[in-house]
PDB file of N, CA, C and O in Angstrom, chain B, residues numbered from 101:
ATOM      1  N   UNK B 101       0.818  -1.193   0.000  1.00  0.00           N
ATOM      2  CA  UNK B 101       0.000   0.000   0.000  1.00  0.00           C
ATOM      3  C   UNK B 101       0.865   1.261   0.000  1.00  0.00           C
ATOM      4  O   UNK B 101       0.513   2.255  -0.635  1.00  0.00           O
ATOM      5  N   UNK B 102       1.913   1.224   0.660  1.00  0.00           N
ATOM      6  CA  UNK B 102       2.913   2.397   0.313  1.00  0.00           C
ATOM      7  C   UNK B 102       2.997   2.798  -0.538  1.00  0.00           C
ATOM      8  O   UNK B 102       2.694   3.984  -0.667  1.00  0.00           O
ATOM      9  N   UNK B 103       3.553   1.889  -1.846  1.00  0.00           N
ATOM     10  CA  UNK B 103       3.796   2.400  -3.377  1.00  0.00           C
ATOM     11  C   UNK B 103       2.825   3.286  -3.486  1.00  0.00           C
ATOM     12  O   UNK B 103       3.015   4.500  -3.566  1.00  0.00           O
ATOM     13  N   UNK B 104       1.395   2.558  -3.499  1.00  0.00           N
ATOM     14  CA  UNK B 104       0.143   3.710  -4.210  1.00  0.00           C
ATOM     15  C   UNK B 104       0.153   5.102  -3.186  1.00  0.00           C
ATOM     16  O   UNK B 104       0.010   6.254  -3.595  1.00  0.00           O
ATOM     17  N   UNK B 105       0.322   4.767  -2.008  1.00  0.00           N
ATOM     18  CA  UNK B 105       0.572   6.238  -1.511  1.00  0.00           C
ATOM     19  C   UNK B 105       1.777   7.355  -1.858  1.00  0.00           C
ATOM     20  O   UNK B 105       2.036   8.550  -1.721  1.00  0.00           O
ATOM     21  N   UNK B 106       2.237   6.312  -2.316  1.00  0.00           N
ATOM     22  CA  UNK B 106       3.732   7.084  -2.263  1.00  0.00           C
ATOM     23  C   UNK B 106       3.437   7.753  -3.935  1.00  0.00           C
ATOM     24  O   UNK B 106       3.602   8.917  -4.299  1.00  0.00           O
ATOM     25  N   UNK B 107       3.096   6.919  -4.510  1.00  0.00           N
ATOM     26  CA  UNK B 107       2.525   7.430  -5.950  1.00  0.00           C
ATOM     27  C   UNK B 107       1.425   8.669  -6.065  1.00  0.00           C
ATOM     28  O   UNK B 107       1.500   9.523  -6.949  1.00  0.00           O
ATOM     29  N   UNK B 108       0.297   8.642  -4.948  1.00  0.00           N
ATOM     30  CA  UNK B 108      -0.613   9.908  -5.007  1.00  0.00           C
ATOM     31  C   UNK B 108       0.585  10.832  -4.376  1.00  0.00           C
ATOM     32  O   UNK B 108       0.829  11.694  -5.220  1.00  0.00           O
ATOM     33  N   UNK B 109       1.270  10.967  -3.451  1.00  0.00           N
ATOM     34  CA  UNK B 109       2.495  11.880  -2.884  1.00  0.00           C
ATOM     35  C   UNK B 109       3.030  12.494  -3.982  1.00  0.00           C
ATOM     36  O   UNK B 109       2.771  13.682  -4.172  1.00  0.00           O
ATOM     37  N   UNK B 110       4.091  11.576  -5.125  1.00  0.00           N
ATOM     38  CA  UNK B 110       4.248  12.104  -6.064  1.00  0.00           C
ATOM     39  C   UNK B 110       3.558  12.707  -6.996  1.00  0.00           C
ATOM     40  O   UNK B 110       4.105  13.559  -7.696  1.00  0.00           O
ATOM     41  N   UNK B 111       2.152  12.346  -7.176  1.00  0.00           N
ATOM     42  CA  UNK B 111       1.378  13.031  -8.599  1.00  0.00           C
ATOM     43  C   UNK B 111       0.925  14.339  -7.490  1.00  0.00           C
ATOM     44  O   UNK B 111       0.205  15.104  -8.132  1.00  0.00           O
ATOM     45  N   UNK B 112       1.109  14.854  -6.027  1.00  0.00           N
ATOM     46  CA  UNK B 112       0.611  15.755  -5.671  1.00  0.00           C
ATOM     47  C   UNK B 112      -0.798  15.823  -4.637  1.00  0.00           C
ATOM     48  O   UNK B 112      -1.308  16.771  -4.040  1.00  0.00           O
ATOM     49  N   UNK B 113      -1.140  14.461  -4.719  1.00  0.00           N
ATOM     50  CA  UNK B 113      -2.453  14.097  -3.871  1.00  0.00           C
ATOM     51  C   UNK B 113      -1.971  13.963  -2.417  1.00  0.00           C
ATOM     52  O   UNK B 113      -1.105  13.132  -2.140  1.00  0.00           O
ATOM     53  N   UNK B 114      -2.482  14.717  -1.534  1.00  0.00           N
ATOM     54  CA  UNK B 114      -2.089  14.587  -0.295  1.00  0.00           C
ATOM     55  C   UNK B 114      -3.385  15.470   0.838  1.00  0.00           C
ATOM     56  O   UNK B 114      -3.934  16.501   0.448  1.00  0.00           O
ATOM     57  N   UNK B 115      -3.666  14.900   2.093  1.00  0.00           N
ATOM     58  CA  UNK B 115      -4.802  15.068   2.649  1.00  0.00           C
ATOM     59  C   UNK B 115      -4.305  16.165   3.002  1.00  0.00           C
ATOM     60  O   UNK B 115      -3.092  16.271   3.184  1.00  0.00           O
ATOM     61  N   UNK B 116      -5.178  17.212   3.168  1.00  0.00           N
ATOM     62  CA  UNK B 116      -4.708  18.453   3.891  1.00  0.00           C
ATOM     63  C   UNK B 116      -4.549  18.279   5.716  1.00  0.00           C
ATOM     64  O   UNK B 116      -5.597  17.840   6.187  1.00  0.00           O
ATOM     65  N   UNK B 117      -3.874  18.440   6.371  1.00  0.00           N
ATOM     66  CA  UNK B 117      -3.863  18.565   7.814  1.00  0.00           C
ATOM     67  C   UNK B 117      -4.310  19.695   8.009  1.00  0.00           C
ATOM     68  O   UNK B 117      -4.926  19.405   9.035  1.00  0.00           O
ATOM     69  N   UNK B 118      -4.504  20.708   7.877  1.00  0.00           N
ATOM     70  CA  UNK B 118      -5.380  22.302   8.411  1.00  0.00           C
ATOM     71  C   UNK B 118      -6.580  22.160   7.785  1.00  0.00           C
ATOM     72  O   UNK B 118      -7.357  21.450   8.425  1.00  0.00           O
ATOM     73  N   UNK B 119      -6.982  22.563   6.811  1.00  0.00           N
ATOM     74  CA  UNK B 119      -8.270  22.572   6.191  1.00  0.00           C
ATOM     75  C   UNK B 119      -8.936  21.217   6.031  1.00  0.00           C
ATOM     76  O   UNK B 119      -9.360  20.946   4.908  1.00  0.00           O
ATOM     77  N   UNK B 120      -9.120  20.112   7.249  1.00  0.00           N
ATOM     78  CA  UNK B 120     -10.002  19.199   6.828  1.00  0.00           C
ATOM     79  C   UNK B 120     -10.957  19.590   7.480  1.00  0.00           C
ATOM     80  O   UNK B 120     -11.040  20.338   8.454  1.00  0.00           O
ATOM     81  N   UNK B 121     -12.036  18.781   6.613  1.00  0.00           N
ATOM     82  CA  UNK B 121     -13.344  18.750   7.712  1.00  0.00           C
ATOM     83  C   UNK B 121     -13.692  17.618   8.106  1.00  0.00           C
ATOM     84  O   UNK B 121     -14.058  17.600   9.281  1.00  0.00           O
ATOM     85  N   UNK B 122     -13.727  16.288   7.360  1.00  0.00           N
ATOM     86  CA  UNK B 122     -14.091  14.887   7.435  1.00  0.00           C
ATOM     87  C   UNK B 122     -12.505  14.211   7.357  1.00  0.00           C
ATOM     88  O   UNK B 122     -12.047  13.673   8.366  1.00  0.00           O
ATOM     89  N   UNK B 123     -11.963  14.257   6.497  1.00  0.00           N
ATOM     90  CA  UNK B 123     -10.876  13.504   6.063  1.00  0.00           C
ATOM     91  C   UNK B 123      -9.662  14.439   5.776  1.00  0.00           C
ATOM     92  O   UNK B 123      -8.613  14.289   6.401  1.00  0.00           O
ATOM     93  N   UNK B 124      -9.809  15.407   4.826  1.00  0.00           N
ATOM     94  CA  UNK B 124      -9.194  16.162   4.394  1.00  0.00           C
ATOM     95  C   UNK B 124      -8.491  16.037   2.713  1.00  0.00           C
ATOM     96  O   UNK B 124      -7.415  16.349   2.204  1.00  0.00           O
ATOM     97  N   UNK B 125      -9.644  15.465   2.282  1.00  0.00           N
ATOM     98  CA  UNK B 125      -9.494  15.007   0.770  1.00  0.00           C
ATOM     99  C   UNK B 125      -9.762  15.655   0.228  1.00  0.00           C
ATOM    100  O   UNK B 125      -8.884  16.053  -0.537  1.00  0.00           O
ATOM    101  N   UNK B 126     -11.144  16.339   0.114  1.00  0.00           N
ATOM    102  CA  UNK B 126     -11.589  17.351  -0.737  1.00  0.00           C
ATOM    103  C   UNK B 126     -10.421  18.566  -0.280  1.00  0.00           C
ATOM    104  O   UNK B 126     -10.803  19.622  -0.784  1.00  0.00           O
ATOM    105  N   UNK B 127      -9.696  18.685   0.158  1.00  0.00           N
ATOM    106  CA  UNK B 127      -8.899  19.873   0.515  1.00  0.00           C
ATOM    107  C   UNK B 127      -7.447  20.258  -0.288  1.00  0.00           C
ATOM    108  O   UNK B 127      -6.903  21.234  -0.805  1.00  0.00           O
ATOM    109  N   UNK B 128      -7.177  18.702  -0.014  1.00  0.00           N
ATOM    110  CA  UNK B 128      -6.111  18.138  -0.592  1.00  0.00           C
ATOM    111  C   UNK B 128      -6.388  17.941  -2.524  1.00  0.00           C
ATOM    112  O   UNK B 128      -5.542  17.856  -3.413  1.00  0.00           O
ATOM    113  N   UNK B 129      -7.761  17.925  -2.599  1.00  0.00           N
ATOM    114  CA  UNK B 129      -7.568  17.186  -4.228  1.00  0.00           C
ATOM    115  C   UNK B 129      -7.639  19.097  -4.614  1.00  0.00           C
ATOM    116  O   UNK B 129      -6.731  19.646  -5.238  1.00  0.00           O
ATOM    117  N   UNK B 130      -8.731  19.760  -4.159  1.00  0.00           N
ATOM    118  CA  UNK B 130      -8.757  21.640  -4.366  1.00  0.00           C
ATOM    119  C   UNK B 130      -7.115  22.198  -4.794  1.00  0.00           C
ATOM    120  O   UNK B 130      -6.661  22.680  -5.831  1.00  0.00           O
ATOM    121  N   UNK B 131      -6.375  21.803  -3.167  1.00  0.00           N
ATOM    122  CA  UNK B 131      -5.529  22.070  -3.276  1.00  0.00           C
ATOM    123  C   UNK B 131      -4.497  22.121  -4.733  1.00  0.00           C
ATOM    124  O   UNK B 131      -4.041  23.067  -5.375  1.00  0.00           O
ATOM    125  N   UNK B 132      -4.352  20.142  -4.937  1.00  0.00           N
ATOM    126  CA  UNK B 132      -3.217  19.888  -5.946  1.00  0.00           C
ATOM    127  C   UNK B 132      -4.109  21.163  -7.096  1.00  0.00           C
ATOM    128  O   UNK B 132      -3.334  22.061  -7.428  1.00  0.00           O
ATOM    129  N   UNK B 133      -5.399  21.297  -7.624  1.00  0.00           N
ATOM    130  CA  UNK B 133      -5.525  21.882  -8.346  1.00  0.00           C
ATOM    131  C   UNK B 133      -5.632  23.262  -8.575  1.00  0.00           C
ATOM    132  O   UNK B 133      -5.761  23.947  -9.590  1.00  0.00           O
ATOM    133  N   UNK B 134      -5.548  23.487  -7.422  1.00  0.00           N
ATOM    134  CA  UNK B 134      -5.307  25.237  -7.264  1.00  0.00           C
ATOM    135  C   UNK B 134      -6.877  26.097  -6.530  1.00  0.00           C
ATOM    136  O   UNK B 134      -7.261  27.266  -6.509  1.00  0.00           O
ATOM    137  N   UNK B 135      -7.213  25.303  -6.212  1.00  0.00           N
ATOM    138  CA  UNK B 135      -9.000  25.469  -5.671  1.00  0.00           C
ATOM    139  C   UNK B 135      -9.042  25.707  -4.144  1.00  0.00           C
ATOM    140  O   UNK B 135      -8.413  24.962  -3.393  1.00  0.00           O
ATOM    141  N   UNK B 136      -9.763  26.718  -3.691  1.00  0.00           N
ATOM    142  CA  UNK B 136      -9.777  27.196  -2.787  1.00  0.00           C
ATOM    143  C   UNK B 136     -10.427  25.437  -1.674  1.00  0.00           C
ATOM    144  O   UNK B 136     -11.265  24.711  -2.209  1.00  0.00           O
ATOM    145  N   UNK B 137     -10.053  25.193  -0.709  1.00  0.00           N
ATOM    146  CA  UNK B 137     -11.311  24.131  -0.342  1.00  0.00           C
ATOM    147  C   UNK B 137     -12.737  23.743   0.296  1.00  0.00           C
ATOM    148  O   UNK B 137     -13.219  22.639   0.551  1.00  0.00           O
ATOM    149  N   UNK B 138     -13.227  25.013   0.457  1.00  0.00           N
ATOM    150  CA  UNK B 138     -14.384  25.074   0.399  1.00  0.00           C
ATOM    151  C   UNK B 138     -15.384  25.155  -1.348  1.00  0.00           C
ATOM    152  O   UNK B 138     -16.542  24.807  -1.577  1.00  0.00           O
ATOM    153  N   UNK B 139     -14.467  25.676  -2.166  1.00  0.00           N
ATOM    154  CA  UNK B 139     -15.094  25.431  -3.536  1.00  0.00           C
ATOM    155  C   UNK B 139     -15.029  23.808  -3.810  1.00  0.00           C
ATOM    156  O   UNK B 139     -15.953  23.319  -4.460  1.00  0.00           O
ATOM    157  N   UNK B 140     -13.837  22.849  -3.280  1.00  0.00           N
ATOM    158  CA  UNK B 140     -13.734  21.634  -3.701  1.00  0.00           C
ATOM    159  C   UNK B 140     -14.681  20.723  -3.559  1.00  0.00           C
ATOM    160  O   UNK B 140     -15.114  19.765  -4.200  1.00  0.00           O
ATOM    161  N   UNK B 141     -15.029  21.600  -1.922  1.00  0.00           N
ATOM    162  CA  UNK B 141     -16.299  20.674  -1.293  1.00  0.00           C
ATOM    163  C   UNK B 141     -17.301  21.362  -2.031  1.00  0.00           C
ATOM    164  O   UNK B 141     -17.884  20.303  -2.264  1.00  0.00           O
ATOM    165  N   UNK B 142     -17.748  21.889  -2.390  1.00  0.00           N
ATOM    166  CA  UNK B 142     -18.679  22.352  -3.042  1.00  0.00           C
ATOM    167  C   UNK B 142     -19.084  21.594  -4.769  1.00  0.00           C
ATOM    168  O   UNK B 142     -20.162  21.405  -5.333  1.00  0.00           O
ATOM    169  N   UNK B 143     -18.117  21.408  -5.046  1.00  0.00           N
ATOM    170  CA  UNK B 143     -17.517  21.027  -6.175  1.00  0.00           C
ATOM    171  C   UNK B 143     -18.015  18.954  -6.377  1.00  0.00           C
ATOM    172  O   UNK B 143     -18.438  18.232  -7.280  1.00  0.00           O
ATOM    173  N   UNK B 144     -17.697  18.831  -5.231  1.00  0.00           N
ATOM    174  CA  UNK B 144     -17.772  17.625  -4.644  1.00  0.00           C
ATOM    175  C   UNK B 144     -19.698  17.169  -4.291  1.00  0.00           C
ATOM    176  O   UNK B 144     -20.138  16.082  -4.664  1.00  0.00           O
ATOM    177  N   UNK B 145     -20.381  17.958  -3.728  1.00  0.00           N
ATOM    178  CA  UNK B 145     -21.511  18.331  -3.349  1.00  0.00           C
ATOM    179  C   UNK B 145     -22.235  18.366  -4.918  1.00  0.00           C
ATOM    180  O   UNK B 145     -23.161  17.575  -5.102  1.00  0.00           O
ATOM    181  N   UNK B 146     -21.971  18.945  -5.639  1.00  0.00           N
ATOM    182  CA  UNK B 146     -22.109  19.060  -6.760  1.00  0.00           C
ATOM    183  C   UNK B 146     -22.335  17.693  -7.334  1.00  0.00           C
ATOM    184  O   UNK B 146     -23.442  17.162  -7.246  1.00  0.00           O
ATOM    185  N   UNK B 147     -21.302  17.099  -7.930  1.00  0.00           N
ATOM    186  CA  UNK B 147     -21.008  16.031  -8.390  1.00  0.00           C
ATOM    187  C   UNK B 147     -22.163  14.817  -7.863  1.00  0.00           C
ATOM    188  O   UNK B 147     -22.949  14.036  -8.399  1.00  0.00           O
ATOM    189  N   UNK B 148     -21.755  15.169  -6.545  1.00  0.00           N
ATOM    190  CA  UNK B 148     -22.582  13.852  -5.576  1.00  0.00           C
ATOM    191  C   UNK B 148     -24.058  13.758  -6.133  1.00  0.00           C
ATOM    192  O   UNK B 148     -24.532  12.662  -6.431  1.00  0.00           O
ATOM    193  N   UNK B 149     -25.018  15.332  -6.312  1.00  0.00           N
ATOM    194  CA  UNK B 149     -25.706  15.343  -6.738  1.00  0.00           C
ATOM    195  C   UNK B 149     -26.107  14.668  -8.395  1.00  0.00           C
ATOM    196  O   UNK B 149     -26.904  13.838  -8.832  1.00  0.00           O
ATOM    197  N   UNK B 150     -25.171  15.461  -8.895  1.00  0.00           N
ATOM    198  CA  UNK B 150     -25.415  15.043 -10.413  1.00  0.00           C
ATOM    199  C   UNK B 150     -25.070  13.499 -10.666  1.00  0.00           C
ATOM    200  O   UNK B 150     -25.614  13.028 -11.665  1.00  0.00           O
ATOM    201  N   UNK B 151     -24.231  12.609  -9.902  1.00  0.00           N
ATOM    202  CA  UNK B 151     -24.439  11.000 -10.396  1.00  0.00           C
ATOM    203  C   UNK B 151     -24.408  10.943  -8.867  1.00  0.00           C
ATOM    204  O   UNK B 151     -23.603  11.505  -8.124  1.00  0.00           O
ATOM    205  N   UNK B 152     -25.639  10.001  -8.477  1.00  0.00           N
ATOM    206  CA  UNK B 152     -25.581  10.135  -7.229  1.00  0.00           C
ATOM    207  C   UNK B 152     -24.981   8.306  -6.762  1.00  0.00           C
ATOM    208  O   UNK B 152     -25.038   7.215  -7.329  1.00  0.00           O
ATOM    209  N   UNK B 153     -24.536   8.717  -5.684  1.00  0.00           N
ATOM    210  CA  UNK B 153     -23.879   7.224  -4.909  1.00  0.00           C
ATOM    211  C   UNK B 153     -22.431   7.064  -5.560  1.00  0.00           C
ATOM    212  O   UNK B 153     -21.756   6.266  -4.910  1.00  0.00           O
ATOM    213  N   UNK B 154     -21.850   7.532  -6.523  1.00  0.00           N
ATOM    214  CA  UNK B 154     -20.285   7.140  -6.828  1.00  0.00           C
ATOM    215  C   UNK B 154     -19.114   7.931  -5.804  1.00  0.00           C
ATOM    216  O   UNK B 154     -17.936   7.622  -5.629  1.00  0.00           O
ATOM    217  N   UNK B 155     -19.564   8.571  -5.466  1.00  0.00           N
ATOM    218  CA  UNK B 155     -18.853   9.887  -4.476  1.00  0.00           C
ATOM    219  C   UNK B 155     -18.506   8.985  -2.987  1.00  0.00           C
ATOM    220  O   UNK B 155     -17.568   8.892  -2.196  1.00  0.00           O
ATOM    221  N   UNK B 156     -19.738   8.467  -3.142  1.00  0.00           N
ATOM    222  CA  UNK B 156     -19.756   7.523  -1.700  1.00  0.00           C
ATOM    223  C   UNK B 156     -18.611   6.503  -1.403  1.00  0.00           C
ATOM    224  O   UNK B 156     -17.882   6.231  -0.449  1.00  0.00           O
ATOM    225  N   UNK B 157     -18.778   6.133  -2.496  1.00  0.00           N
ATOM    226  CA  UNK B 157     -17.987   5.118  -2.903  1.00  0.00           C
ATOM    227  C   UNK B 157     -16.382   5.474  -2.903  1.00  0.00           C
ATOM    228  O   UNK B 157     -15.697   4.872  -2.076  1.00  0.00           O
ATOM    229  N   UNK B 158     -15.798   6.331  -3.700  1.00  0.00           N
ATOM    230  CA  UNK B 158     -15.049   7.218  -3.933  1.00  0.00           C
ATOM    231  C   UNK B 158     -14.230   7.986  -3.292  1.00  0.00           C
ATOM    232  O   UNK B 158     -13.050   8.144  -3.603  1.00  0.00           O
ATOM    233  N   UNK B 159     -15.020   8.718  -1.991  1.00  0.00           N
ATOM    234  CA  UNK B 159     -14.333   9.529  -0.909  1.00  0.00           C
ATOM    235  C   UNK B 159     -13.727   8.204  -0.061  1.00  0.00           C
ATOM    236  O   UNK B 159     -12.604   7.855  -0.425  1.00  0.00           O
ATOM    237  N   UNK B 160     -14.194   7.614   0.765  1.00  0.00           N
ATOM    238  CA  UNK B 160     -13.203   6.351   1.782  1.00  0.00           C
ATOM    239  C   UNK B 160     -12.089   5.650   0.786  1.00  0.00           C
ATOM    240  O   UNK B 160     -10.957   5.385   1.192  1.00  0.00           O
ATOM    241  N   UNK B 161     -12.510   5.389  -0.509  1.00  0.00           N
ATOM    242  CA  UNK B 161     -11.026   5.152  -1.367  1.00  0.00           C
ATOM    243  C   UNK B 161      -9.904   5.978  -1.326  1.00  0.00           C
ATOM    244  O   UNK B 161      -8.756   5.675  -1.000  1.00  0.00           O
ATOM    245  N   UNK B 162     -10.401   7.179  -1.731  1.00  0.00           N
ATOM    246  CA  UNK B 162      -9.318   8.445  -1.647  1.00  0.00           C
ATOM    247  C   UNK B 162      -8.613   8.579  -0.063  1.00  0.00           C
ATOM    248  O   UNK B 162      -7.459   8.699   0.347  1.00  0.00           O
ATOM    249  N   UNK B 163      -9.911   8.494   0.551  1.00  0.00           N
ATOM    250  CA  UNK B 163      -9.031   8.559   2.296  1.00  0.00           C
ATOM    251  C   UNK B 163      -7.972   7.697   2.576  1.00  0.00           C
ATOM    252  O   UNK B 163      -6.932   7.958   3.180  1.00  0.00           O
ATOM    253  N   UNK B 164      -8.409   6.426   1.975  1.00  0.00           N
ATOM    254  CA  UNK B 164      -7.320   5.573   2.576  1.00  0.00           C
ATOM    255  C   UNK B 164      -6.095   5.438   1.519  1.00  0.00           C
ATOM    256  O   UNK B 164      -5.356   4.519   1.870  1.00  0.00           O
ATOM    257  N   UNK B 165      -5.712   6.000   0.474  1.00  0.00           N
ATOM    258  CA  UNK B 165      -5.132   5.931  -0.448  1.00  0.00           C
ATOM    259  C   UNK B 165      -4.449   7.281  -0.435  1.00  0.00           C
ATOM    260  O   UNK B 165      -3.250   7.183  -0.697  1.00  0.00           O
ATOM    261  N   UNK B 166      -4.886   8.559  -0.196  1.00  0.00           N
ATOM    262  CA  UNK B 166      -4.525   9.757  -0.059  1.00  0.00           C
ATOM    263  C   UNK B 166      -3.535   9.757   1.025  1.00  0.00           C
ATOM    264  O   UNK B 166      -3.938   9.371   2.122  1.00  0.00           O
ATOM    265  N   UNK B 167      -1.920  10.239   0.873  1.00  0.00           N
ATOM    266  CA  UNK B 167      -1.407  10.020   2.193  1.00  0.00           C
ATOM    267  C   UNK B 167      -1.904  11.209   2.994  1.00  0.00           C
ATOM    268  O   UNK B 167      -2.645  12.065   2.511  1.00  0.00           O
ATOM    269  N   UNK B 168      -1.472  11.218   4.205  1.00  0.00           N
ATOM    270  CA  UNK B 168      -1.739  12.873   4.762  1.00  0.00           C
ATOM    271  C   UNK B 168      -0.399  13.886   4.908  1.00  0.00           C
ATOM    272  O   UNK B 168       0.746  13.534   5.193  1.00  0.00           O
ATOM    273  N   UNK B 169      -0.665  14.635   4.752  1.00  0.00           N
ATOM    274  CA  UNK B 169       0.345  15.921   4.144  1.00  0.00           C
ATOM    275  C   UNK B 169       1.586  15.752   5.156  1.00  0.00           C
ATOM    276  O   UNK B 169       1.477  15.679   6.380  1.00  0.00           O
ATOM    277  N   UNK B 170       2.723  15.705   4.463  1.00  0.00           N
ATOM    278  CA  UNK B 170       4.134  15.151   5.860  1.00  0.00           C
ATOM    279  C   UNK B 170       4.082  14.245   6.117  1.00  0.00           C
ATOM    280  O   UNK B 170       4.462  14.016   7.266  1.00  0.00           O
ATOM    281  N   UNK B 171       3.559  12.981   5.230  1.00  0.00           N
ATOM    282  CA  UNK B 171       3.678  11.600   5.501  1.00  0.00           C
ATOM    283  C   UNK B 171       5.037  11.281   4.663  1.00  0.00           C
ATOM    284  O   UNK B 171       5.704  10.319   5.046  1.00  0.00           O
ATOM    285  N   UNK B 172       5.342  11.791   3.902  1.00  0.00           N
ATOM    286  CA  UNK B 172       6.386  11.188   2.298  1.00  0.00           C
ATOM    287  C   UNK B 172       6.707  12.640   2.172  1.00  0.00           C
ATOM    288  O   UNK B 172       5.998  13.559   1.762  1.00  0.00           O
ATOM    289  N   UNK B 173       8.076  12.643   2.669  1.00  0.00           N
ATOM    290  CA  UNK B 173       9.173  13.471   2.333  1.00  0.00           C
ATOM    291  C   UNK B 173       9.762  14.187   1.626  1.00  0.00           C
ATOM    292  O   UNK B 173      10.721  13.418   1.570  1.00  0.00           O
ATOM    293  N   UNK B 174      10.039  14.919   1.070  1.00  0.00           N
ATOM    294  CA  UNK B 174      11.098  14.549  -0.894  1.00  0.00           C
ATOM    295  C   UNK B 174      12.413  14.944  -0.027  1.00  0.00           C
ATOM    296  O   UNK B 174      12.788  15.804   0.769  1.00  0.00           O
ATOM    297  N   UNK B 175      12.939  13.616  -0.773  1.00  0.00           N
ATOM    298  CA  UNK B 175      14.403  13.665  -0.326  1.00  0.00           C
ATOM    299  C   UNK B 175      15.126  13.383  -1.893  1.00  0.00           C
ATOM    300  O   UNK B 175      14.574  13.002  -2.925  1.00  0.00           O
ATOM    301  N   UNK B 176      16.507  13.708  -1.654  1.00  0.00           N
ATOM    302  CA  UNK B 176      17.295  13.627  -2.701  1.00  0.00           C
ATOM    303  C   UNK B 176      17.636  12.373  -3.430  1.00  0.00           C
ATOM    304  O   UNK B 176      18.453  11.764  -2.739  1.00  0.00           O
ATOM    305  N   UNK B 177      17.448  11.918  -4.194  1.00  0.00           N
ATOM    306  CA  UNK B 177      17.254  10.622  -4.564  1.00  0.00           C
ATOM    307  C   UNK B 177      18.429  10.697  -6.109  1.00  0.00           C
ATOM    308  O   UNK B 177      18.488  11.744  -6.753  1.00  0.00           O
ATOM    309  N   UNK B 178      19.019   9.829  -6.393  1.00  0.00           N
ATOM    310  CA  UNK B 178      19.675   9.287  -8.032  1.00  0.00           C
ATOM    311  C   UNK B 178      18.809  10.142  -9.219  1.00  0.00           C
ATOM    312  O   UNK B 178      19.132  10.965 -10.076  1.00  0.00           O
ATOM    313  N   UNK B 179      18.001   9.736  -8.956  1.00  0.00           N
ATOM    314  CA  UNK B 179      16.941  10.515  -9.982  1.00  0.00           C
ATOM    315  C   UNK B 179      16.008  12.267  -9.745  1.00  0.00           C
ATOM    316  O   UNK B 179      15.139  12.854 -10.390  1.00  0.00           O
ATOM    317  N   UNK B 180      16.740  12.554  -8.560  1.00  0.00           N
ATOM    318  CA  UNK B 180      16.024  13.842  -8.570  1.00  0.00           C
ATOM    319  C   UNK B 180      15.208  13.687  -6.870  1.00  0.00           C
ATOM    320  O   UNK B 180      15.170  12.781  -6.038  1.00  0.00           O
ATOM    321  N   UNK B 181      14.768  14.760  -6.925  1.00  0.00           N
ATOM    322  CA  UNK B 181      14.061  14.607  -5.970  1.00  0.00           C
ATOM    323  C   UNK B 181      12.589  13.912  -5.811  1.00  0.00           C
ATOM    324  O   UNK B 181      11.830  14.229  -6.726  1.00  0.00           O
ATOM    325  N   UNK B 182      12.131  13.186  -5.009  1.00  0.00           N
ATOM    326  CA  UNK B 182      10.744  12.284  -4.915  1.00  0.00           C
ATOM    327  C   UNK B 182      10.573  11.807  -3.353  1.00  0.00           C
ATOM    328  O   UNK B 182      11.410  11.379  -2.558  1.00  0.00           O
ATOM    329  N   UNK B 183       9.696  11.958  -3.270  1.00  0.00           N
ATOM    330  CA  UNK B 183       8.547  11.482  -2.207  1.00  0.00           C
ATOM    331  C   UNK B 183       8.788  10.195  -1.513  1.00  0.00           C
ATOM    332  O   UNK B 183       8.205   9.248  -2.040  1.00  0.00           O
ATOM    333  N   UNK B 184       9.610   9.874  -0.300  1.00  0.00           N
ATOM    334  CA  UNK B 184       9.970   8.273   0.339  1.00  0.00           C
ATOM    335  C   UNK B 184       9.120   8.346   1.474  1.00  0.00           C
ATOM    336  O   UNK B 184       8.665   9.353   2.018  1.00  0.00           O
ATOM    337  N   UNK B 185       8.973   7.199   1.749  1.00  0.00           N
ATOM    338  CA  UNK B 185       8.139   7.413   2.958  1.00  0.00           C
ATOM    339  C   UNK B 185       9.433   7.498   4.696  1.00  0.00           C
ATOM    340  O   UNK B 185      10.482   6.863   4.799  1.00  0.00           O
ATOM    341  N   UNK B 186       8.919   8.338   5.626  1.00  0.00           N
ATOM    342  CA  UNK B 186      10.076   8.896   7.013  1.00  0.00           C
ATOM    343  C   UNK B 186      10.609   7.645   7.461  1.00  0.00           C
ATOM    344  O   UNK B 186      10.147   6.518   7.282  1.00  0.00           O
ATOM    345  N   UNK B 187      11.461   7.936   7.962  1.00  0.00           N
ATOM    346  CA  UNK B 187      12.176   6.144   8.280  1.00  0.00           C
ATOM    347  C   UNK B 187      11.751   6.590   9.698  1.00  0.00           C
ATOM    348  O   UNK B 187      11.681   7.765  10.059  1.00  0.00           O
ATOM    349  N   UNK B 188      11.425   5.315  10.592  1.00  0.00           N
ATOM    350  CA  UNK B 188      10.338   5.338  11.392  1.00  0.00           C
ATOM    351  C   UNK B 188      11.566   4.569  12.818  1.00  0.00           C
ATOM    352  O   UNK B 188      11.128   4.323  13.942  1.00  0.00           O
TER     353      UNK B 188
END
């Protein structure tokens, strides 16, 4: 399960720690895209409406798949810098 976290880390997906309200997904996905996060949730609200029940489905995936923000690092790596998970 790391990899895929470590993979949303790198593409930029990461839960917000300040601006959550439930999880901190909708904050985090606003965020990577430049969206305030109350528009995300809104955005989200939206959606839920227009196909209803996939959202449901959808948000606890993202939670548990989304790391939370300062979980995965970027450290200096052979290839550049990227996202490892903290040595514990």
């Amino acid at each position: 399960m790391n990899s895929v976290r470590a993979s949303f880390a790198r593409a930029g997906f990461v839960r917000s720690r300040e601006s959550k309200v439930l999880g901190g997904v909708c904050a985090g996905i606003g965020r990577h895209f430049g969206i305030e996060p109350g528009m995300s949730r809104v955005l989200f609200i939206v959606a839920l409406l227009a196909i209803p029940g996939s959202q449901i489905l959808v948000y606890p995936v993202l939670w548990f798949c989304m790391p939370l923000e300062g979980e995965y690092a970027p450290v200096e790596t052979s290839a550049g810098l990227g996202p490892v998970a903290p040595n514990a």
